[in-house]
TORKOL-4160 file (C-alpha; in steps of 0.2 Angstrom, whole numbers, padded with zeros to 4 digits, m for minus):
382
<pt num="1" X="m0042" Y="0152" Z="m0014"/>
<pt num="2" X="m0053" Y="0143" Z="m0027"/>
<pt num="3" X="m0061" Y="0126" Z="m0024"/>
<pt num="4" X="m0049" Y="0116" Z="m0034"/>
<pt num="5" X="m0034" Y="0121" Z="m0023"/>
<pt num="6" X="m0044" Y="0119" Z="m0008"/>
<pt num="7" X="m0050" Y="0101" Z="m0010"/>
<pt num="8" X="m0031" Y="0099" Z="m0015"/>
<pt num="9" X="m0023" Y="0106" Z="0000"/>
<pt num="10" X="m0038" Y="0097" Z="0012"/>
<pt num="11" X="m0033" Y="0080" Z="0004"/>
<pt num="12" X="m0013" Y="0082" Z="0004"/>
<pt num="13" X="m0014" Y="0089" Z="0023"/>
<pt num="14" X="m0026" Y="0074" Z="0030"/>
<pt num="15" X="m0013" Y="0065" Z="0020"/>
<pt num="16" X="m0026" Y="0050" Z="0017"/>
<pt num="17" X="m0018" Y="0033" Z="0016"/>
<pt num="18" X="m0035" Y="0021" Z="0016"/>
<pt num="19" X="m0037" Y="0010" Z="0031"/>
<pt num="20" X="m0041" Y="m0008" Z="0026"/>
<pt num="21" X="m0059" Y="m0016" Z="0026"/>
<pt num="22" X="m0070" Y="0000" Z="0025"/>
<pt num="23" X="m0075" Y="m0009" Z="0007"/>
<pt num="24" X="m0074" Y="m0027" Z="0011"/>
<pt num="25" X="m0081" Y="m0040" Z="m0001"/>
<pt num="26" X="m0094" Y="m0054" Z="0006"/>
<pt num="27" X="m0098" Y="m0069" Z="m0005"/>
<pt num="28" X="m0096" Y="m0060" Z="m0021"/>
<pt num="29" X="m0077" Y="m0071" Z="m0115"/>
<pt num="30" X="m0056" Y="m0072" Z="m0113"/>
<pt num="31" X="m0046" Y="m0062" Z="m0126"/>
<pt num="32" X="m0025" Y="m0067" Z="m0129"/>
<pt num="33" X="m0015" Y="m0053" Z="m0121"/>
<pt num="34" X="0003" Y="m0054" Z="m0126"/>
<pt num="35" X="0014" Y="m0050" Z="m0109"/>
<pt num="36" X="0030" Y="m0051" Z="m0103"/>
<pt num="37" X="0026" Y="m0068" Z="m0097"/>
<pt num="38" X="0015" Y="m0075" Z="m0111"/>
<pt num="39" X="m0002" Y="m0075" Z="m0116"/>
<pt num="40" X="m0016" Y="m0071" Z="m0105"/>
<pt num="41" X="m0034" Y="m0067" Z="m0104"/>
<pt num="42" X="m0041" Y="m0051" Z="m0108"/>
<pt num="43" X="m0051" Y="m0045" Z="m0095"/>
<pt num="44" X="m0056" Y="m0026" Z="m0103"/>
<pt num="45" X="m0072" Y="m0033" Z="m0108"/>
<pt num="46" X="m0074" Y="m0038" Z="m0090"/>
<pt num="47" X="m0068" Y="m0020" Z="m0082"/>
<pt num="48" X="m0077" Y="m0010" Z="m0096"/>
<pt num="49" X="m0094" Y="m0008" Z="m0090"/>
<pt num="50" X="m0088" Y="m0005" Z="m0073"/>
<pt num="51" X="m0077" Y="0009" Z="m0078"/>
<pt num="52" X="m0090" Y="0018" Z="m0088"/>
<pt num="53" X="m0103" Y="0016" Z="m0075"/>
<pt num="54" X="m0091" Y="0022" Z="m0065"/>
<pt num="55" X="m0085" Y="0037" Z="m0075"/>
<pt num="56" X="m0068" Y="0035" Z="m0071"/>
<pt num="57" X="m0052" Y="0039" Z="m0077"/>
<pt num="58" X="m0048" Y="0024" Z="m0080"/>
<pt num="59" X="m0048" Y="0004" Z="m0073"/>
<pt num="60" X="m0036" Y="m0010" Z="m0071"/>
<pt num="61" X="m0038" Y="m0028" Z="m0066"/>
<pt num="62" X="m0026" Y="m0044" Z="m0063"/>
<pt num="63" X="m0029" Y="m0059" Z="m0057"/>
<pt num="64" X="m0018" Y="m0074" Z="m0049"/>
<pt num="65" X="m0024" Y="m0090" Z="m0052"/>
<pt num="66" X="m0015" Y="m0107" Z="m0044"/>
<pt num="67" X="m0003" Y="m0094" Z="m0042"/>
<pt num="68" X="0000" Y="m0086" Z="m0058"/>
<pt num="69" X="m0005" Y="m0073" Z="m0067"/>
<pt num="70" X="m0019" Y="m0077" Z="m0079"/>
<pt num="71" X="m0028" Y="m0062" Z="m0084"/>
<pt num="72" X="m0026" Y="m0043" Z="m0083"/>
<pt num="73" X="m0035" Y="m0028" Z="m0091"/>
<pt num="74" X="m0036" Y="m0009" Z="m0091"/>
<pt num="75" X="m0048" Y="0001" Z="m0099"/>
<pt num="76" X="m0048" Y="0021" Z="m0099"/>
<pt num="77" X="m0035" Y="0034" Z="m0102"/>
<pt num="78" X="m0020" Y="0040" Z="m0091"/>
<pt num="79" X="m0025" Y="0056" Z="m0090"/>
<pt num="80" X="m0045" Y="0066" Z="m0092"/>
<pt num="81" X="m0044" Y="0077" Z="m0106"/>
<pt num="82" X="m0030" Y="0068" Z="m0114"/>
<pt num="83" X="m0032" Y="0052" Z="m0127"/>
<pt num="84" X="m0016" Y="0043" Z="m0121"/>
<pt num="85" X="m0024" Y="0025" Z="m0116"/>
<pt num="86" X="m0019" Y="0016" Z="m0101"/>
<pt num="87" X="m0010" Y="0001" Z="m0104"/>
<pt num="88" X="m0008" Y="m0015" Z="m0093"/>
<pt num="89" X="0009" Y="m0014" Z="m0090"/>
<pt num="90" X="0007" Y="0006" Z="m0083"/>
<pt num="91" X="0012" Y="0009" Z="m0066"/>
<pt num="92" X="m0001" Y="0013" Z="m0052"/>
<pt num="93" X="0001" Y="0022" Z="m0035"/>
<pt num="94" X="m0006" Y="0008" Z="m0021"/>
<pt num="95" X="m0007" Y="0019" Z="m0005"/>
<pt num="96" X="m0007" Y="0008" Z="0012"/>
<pt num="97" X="m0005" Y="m0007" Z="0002"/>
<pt num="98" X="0015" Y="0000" Z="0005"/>
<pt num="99" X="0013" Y="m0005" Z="0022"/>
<pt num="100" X="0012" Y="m0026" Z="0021"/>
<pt num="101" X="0028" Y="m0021" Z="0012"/>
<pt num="102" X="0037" Y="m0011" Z="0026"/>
<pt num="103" X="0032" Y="m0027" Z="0035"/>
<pt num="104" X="0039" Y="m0039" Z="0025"/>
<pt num="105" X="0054" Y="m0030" Z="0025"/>
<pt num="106" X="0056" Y="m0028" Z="0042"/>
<pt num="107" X="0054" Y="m0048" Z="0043"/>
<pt num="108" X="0069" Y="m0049" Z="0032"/>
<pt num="109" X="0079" Y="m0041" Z="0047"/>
<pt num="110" X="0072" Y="m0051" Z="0060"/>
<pt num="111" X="0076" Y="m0065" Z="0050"/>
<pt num="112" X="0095" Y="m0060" Z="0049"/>
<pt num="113" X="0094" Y="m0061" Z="0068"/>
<pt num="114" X="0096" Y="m0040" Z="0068"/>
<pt num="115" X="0079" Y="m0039" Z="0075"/>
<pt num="116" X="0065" Y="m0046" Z="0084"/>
<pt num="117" X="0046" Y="m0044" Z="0082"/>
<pt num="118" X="0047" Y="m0039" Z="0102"/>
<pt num="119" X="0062" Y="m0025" Z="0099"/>
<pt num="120" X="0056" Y="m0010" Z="0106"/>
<pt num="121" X="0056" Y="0006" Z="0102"/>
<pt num="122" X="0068" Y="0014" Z="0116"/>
<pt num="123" X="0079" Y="m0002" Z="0110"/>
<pt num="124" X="0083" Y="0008" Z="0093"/>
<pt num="125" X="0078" Y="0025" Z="0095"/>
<pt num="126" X="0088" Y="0031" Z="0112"/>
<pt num="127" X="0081" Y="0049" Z="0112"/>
<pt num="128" X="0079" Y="0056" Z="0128"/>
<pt num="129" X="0063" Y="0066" Z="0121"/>
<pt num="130" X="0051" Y="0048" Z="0116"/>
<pt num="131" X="0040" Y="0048" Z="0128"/>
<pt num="132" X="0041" Y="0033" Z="0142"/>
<pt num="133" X="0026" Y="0024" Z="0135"/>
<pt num="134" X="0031" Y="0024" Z="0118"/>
<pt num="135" X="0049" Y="0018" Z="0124"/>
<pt num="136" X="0042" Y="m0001" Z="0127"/>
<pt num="137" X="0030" Y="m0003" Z="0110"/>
<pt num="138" X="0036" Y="m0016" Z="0101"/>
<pt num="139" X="0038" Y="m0020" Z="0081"/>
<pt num="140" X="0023" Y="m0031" Z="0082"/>
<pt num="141" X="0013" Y="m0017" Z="0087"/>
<pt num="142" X="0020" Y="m0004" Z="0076"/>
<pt num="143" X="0017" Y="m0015" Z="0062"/>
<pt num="144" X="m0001" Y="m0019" Z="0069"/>
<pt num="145" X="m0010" Y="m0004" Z="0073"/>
<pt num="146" X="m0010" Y="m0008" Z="0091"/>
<pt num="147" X="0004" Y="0005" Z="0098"/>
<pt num="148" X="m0006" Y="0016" Z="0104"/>
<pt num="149" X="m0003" Y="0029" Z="0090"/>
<pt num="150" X="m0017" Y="0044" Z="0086"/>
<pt num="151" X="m0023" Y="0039" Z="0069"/>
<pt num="152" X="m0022" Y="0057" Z="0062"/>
<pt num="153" X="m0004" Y="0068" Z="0061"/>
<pt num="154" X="m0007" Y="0086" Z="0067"/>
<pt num="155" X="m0007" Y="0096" Z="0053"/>
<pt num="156" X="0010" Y="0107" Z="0058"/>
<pt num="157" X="0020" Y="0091" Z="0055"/>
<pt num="158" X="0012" Y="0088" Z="0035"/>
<pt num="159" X="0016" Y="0106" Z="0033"/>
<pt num="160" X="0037" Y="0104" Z="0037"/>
<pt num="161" X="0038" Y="0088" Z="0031"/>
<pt num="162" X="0036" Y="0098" Z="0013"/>
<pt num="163" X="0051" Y="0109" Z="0018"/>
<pt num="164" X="0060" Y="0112" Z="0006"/>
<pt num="165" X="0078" Y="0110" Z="0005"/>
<pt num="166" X="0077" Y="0095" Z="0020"/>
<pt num="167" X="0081" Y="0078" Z="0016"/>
<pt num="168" X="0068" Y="0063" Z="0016"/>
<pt num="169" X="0079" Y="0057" Z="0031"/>
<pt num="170" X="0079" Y="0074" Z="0040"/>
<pt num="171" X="0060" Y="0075" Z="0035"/>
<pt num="172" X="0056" Y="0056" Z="0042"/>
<pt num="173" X="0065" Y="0058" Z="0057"/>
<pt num="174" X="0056" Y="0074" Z="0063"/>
<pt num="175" X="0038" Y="0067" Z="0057"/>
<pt num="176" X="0043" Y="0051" Z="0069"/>
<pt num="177" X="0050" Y="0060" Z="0083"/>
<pt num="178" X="0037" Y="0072" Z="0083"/>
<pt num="179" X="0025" Y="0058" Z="0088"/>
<pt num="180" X="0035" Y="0050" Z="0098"/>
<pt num="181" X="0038" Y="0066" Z="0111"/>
<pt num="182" X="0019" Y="0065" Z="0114"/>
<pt num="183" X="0008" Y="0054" Z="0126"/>
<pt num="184" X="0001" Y="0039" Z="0116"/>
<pt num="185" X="m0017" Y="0038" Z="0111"/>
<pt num="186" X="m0022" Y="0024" Z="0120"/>
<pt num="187" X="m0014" Y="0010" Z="0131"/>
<pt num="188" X="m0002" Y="0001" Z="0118"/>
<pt num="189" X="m0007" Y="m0017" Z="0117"/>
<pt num="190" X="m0024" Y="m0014" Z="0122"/>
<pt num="191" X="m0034" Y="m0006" Z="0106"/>
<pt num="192" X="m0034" Y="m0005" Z="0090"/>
<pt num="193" X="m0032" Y="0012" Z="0081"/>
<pt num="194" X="m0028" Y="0013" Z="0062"/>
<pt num="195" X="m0012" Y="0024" Z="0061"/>
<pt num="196" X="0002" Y="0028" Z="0047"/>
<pt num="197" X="0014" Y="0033" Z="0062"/>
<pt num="198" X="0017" Y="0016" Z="0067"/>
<pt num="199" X="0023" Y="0012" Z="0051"/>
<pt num="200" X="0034" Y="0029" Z="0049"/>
<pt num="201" X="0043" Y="0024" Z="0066"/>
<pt num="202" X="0046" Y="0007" Z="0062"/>
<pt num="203" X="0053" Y="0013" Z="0044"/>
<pt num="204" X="0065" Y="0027" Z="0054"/>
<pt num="205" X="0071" Y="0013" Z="0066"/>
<pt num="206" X="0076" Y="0005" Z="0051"/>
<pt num="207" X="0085" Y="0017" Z="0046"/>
<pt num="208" X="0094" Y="0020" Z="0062"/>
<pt num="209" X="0099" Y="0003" Z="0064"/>
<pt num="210" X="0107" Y="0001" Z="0045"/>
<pt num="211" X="0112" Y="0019" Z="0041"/>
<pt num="212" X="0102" Y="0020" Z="0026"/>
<pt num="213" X="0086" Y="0024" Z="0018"/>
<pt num="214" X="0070" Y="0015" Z="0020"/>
<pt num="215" X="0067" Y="0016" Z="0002"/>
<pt num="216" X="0084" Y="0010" Z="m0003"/>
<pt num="217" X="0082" Y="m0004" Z="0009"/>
<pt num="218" X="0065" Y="m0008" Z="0000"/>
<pt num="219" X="0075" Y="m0006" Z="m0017"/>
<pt num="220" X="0089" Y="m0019" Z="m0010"/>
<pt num="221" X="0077" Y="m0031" Z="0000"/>
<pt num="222" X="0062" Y="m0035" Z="m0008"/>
<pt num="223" X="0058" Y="m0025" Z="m0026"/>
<pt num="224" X="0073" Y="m0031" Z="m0034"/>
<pt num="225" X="0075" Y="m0048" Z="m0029"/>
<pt num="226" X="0057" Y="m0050" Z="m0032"/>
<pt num="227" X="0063" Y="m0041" Z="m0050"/>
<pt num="228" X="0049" Y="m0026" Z="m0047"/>
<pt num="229" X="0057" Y="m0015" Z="m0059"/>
<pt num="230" X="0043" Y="m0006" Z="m0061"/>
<pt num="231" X="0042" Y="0002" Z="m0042"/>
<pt num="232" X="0047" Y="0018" Z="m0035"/>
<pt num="233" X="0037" Y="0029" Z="m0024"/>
<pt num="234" X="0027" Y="0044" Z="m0026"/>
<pt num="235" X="0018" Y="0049" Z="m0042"/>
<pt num="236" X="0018" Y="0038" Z="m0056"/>
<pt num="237" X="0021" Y="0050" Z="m0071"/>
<pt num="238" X="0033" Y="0059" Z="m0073"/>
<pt num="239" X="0035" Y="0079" Z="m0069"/>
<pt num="240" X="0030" Y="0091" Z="m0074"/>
<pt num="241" X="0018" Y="0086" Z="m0086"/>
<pt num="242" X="0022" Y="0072" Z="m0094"/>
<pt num="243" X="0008" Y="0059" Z="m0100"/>
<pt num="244" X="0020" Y="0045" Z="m0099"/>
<pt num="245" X="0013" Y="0035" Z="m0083"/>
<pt num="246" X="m0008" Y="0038" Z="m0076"/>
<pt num="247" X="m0009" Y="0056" Z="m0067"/>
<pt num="248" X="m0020" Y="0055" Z="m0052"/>
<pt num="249" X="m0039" Y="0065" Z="m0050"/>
<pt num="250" X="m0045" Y="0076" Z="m0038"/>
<pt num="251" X="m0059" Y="0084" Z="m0048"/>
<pt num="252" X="m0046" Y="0084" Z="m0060"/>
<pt num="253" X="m0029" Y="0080" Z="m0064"/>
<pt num="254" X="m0017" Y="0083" Z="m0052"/>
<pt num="255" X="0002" Y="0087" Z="m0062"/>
<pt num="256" X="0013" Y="0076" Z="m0056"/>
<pt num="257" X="0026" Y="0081" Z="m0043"/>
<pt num="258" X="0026" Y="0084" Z="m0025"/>
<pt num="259" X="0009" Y="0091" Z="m0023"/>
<pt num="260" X="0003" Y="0074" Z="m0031"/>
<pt num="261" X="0007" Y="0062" Z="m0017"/>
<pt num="262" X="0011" Y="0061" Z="0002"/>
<pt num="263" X="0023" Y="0068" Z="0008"/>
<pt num="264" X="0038" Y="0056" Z="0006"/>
<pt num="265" X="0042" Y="0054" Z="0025"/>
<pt num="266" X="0026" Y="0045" Z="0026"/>
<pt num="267" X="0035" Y="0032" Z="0012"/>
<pt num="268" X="0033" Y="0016" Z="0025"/>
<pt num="269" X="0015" Y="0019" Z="0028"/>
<pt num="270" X="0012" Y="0022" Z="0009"/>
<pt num="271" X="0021" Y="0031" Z="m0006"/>
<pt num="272" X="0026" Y="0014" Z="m0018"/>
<pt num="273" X="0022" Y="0014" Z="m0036"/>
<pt num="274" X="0023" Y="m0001" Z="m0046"/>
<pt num="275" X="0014" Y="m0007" Z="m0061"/>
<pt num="276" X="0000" Y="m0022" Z="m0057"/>
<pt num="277" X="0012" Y="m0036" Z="m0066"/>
<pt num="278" X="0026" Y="m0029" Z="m0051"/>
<pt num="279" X="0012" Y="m0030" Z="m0037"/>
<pt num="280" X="0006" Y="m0048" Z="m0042"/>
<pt num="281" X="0024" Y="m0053" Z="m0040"/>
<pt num="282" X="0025" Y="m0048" Z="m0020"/>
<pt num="283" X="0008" Y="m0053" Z="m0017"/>
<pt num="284" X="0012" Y="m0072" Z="m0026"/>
<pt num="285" X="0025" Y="m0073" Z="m0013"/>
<pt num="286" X="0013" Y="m0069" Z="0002"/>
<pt num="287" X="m0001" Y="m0080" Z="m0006"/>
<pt num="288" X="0013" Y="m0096" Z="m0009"/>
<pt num="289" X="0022" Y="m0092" Z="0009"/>
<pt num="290" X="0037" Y="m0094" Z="m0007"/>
<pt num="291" X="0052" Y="m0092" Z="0003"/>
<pt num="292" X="0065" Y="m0087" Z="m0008"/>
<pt num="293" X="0076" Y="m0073" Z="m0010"/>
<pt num="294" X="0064" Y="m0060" Z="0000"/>
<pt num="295" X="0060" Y="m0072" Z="0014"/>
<pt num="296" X="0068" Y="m0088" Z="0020"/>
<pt num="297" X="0056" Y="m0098" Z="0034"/>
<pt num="298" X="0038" Y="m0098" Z="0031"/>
<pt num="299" X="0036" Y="m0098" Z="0049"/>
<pt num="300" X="0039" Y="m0079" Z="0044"/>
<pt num="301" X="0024" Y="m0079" Z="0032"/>
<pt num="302" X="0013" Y="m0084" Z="0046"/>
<pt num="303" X="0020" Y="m0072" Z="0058"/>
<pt num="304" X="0015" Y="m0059" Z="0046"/>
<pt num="305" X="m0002" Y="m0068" Z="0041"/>
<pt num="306" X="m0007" Y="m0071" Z="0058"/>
<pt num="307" X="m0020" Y="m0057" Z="0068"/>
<pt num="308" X="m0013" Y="m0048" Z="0080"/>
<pt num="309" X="m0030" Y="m0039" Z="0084"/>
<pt num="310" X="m0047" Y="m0046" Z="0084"/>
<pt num="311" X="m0059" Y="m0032" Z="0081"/>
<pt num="312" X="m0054" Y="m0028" Z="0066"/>
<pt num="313" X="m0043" Y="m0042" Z="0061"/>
<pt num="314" X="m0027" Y="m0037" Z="0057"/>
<pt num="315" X="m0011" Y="m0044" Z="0055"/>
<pt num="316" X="0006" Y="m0037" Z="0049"/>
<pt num="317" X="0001" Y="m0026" Z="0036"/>
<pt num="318" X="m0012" Y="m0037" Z="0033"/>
<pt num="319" X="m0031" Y="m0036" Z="0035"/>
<pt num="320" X="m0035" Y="m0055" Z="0036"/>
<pt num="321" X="m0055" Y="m0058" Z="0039"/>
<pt num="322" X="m0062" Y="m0074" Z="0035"/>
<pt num="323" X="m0073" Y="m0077" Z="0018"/>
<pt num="324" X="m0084" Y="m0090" Z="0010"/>
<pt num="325" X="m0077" Y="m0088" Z="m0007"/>
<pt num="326" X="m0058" Y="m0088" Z="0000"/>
<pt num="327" X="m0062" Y="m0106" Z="0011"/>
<pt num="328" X="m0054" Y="m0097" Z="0024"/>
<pt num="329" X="m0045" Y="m0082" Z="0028"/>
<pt num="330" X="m0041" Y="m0069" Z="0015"/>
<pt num="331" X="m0027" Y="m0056" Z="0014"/>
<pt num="332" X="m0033" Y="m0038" Z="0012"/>
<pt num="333" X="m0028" Y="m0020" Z="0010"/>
<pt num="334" X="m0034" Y="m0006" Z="0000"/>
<pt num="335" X="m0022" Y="0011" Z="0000"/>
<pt num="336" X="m0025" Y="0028" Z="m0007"/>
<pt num="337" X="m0016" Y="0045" Z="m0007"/>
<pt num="338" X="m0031" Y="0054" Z="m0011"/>
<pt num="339" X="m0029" Y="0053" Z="m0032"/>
<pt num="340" X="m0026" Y="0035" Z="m0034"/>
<pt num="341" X="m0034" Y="0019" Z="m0026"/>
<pt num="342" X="m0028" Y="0002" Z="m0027"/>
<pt num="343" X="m0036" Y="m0015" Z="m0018"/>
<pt num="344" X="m0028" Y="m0033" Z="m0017"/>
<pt num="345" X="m0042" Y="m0048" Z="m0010"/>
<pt num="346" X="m0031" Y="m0065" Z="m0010"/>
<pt num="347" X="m0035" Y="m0082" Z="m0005"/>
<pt num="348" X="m0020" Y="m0093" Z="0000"/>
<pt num="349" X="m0030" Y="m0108" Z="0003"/>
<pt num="350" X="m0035" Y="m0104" Z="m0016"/>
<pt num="351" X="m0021" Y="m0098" Z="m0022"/>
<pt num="352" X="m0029" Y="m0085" Z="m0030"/>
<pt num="353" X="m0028" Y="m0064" Z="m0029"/>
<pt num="354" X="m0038" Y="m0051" Z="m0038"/>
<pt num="355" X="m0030" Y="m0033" Z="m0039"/>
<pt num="356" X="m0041" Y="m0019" Z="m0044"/>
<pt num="357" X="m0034" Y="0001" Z="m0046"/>
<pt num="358" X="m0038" Y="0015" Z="m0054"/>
<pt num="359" X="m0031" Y="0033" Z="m0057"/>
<pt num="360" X="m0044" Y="0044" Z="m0043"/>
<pt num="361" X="m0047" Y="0043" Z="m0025"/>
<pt num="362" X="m0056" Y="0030" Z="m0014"/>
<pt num="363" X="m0075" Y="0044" Z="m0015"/>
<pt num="364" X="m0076" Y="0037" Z="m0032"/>
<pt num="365" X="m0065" Y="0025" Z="m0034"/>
<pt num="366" X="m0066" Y="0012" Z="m0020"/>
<pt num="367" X="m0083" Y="0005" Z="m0026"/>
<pt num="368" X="m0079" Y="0001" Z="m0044"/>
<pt num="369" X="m0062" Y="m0006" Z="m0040"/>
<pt num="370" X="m0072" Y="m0019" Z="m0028"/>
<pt num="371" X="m0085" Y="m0023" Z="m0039"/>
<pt num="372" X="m0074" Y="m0027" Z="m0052"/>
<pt num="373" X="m0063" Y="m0038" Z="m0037"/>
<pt num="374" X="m0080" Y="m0046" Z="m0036"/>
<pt num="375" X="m0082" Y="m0049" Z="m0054"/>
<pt num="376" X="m0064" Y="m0054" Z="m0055"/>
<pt num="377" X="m0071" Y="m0069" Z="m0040"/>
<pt num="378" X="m0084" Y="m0073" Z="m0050"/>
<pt num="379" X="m0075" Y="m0077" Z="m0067"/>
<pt num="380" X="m0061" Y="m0086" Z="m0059"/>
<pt num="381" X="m0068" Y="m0095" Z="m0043"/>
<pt num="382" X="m0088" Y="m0099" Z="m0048"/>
């Protein structure tokens, strides 16, 4: 097996989803871009030097100012080897950023009355073969990192959920269960443990409760009301070789198709696609608390908002540490699926968010998405 399909299979099978925080910020000449909404300021002269110090594929920046979108950029191309140039409206895969929107979407049912944050898991998912210290974990701590799930999936289960011929829903359910039948980790309630799996039971009990997909219910509940046209999950472009979106990078591009994401029963923990516009638009929401057509009570935003651990602190889907630069608590998460990575800092005592990604994983990526998050900071918050 040569080196190239090596590093591919080790990255697919780990089936990385960044944890939050590992790159967290401390105290860190405008152009008219015509967009969808208007004019706003080019930031490629900002995001330049970056990407080429960096050597990346390519860069992309937005920012959120008083709650609206006042500059964006990208800089680079789709795609090494290829000229096709990345654009500002192109659509970027945002990893574990996915899972403050499972979160908001299970809010959406507990604000129907159909769930509570302290539904259980035996409450939904009646299987005589989850274990009996699983049956107890609540949706809090599914969506907290504190259920006491392992943090890695073994290796057997990446493999079948690949299978070929089974549903997502056939796939999901197996993924879930296959956790589920085990002893936890640790105590639930009483650690901390960054874990996709909490997030793929929650998006299964989902499923059970309403009889349809977690990626429809994401489709119906929060992207189109919030008019994310742009979102789907998994790769970007599309297959089998088509330049029309960014491809992700390994050591070099990775064809999109099923190889060139998770695998799709990890969806809740982190397969969304969406362009940085269509990301700006969920994040706004979280920054105003705008309740709306998504959410109703902004009690529910700062159920979401609010730690439910300490050490690291961490929310709903959230990361939420203090900063200086923020005055106060930001809201933080990073995601990558090993070919893309994508970060979101946002103050909502500013009403300000700075949204980084590019088009390779977080061993090169991660660093020149944050420092251009910082330079983003200093343009728009000196």
């Amino acid at each position: 097996m040569n080196k190239r399909r090596r590093t591919l299979l080790a990255g697919l099978l780990t089936s990385l989803i960044t944890p939050a925080g590992l790159w967290g910020l401390g105290n860190t000449s405008s152009l008219a871009v015509e967009s969808g909404s208007g004019s706003l300021d080019n930031l490629n002269s900002l995001l330049e030097p970056i990407w080429k110090k960096a050597k990346l594929p390519c860069l992309a920046g937005l920012a959120l100012v008083d709650g609206e979108v006042k500059g964006a950029g990208a800089v680079g191309v789709r795609k090494k080897g290829d000229s096709t140039p990345v654009t500002i409206h192109d659509k970027f895969h945002i990893g574990s950023c996915t899972k403050s929107m499972t979160a908001t979407l299970v809010a959406t049912f507990v604000e129907d009355g159909k769930l509570g944050w302290d539904t259980t898991v035996g409450d939904i998912i009646t299987s005589e073969k989850v274990h009996e210290d699983f049956r107890k974990v609540t949706l809090e701590q599914l969506l907290s990192h504190t259920g006491g799930f392992p943090t890695d999936l073994p290796l057997e289960v990446l493999f079948w959920s690949r299978t070929a011929g089974k549903s997502v829903a056939e796939l999901r359910e197996y993924m879930a269960m296959s956790v589920l039948k085990e002893a936890p980790a640790y105590p639930p309630g009483e650690g901390w443990k960054y874990s996709n799996s909490g997030f793929v039971v929650a998006g299964y009990m989902l499923e059970i409760l309403t009889g349809e997909s977690w990626e429809t219910l994401m489709r119906k509940r929060v992207f189109d009301p919030l008019g994310m046209d742009s979102a789907g999950f998994g790769a970007p472009a599309t297959p089998p070789d088509q330049v029309d979106q960014p491809w992700g990078h390994l050591d070099s591009p990775v064809n999109p198709g099923p190889l060139a994401d998770n695998p799709p029963a990890l969806g809740p923990a982190g397969t969304v696609h969406c362009s940085l516009f269509d990301l700006a638009k969920f994040v706004r929401m979280h920054v105003l608390k705008e309740t709306g057509p998504v959410l109703k009570e902004k009690a529910t935003f700062e159920k979401l908002h609010t730690a439910v651990s300490q050490d690291p602190e961490y929310a709903m889907g959230w990361l939420v540490p203090e900063r200086k630069w923020a005055h106060g608590p930001v809201l933080h998460h990073a995601g990558s699926n090993t070919m893309f990575f994508a970060v979101i800092w946002a103050s909502e005592a500013r009403k300000f968010a700075a949204i980084t990604a590019t088009n390779v994983g977080p061993g090169v990526g991660a660093k020149p998405c944050d420092e251009a998050v910082g330079a983003l900071i200093g343009k728009y918050l000196p």
